[in-house]
C-alpha positions as semicolon CSV with decimal commas, in nm:
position;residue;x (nm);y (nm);z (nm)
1;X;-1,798;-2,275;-0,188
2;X;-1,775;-2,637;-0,235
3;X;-1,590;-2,884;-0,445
4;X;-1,797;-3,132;-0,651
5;X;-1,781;-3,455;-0,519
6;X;-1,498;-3,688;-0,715
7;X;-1,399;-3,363;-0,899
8;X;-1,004;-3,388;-1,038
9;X;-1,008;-2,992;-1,103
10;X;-1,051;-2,813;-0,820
11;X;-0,831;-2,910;-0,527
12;X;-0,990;-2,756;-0,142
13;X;-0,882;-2,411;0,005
14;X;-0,965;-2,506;0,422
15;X;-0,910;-2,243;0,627
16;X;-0,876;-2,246;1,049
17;X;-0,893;-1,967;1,224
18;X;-0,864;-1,992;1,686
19;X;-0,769;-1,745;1,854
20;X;-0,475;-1,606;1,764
21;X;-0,334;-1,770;1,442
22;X;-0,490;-1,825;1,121
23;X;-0,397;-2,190;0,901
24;X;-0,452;-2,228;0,536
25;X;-0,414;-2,566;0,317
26;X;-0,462;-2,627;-0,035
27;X;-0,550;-3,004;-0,046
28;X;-0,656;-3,295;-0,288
29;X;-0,967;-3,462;-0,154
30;X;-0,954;-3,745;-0,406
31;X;-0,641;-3,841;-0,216
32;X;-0,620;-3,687;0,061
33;X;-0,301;-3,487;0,074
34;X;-0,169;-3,153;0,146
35;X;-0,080;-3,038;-0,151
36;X;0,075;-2,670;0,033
37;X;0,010;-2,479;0,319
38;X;0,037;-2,134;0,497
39;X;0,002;-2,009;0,847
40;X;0,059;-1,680;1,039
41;X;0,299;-1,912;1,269
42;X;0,507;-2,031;0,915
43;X;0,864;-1,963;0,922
44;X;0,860;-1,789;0,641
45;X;0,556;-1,548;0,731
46;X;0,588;-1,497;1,112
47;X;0,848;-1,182;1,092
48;X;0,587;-1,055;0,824
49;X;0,307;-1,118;1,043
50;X;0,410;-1,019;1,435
51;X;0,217;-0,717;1,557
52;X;-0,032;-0,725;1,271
53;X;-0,404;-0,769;1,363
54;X;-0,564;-1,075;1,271
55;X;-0,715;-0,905;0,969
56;X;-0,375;-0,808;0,798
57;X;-0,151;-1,107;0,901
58;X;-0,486;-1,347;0,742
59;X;-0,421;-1,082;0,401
60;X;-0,046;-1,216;0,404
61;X;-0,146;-1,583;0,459
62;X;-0,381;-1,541;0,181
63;X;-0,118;-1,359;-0,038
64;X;0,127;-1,682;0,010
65;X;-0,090;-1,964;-0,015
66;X;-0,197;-1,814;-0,373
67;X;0,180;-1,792;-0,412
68;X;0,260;-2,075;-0,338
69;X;-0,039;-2,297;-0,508
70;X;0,036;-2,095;-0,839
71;X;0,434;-2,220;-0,834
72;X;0,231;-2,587;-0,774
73;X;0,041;-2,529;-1,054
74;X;-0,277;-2,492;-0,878
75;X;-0,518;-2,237;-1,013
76;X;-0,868;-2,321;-0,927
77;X;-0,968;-2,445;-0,574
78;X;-1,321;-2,457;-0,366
79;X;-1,285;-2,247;-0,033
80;X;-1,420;-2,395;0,259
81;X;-1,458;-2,145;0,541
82;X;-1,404;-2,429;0,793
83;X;-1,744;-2,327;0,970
84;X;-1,660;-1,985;1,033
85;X;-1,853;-1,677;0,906
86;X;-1,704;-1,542;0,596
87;X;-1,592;-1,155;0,773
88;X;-1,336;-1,064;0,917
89;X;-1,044;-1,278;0,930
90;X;-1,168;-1,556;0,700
91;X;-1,293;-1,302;0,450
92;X;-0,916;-1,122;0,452
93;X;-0,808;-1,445;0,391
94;X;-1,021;-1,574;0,086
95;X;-1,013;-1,147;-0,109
96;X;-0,586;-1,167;-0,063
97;X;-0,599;-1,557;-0,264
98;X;-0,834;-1,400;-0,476
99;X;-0,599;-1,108;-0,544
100;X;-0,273;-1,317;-0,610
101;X;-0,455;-1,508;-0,871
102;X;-0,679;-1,834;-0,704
103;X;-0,991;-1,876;-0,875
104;X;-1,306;-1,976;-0,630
């Protein structure tokens, strides 16, 4: 999905995904700041993570970035995929955000 241009509402959900690590930012394109972030490499997620596939450790990424953007105050964001196809990883990713509570 995409953000409107110059929209104040709707902050951006990017998502990276190499190899073996998966990166998620919530982000305010208006000015250009990271607003918060999650990885499978966080401090706070890579006990959780280690030994999952990529599928489940992108689930628990997506679980704490909706975490985390709801204690912000953040609700409603615009997923952008980053280029990759929306399966596997990516798609883990975007249905755990969903589930904690991010509209897009």
């Amino acid at each position: 999905m995409k953000e409107e241009e110059g929209s104040t509402t709707a902050s951006a959900s990017t998502s990276t995904a190499p190899n073996k690590q998966i990166y998620v930012q919530v982000i305010n394109d208006l000015e250009g700041k990271t607003l918060v972030a999650a990885a499978s490499n966080d401090k706070a997620l890579a006990a959780e993570t280690k030994g999952k596939n990529g599928i489940d450790a992108a689930a628990i990424v997506g679980k704490a970035i909706a975490e985390r953007a709801l204690a912000a105050g953040i609700t409603k964001v615009a997923f952008d995929r980053g280029g990759y196809l929306f399966h596997g990883r990516v798609k883990s990713l975007a249905d755990a955000a969903r589930e904690g509570g991010l509209v897009f």
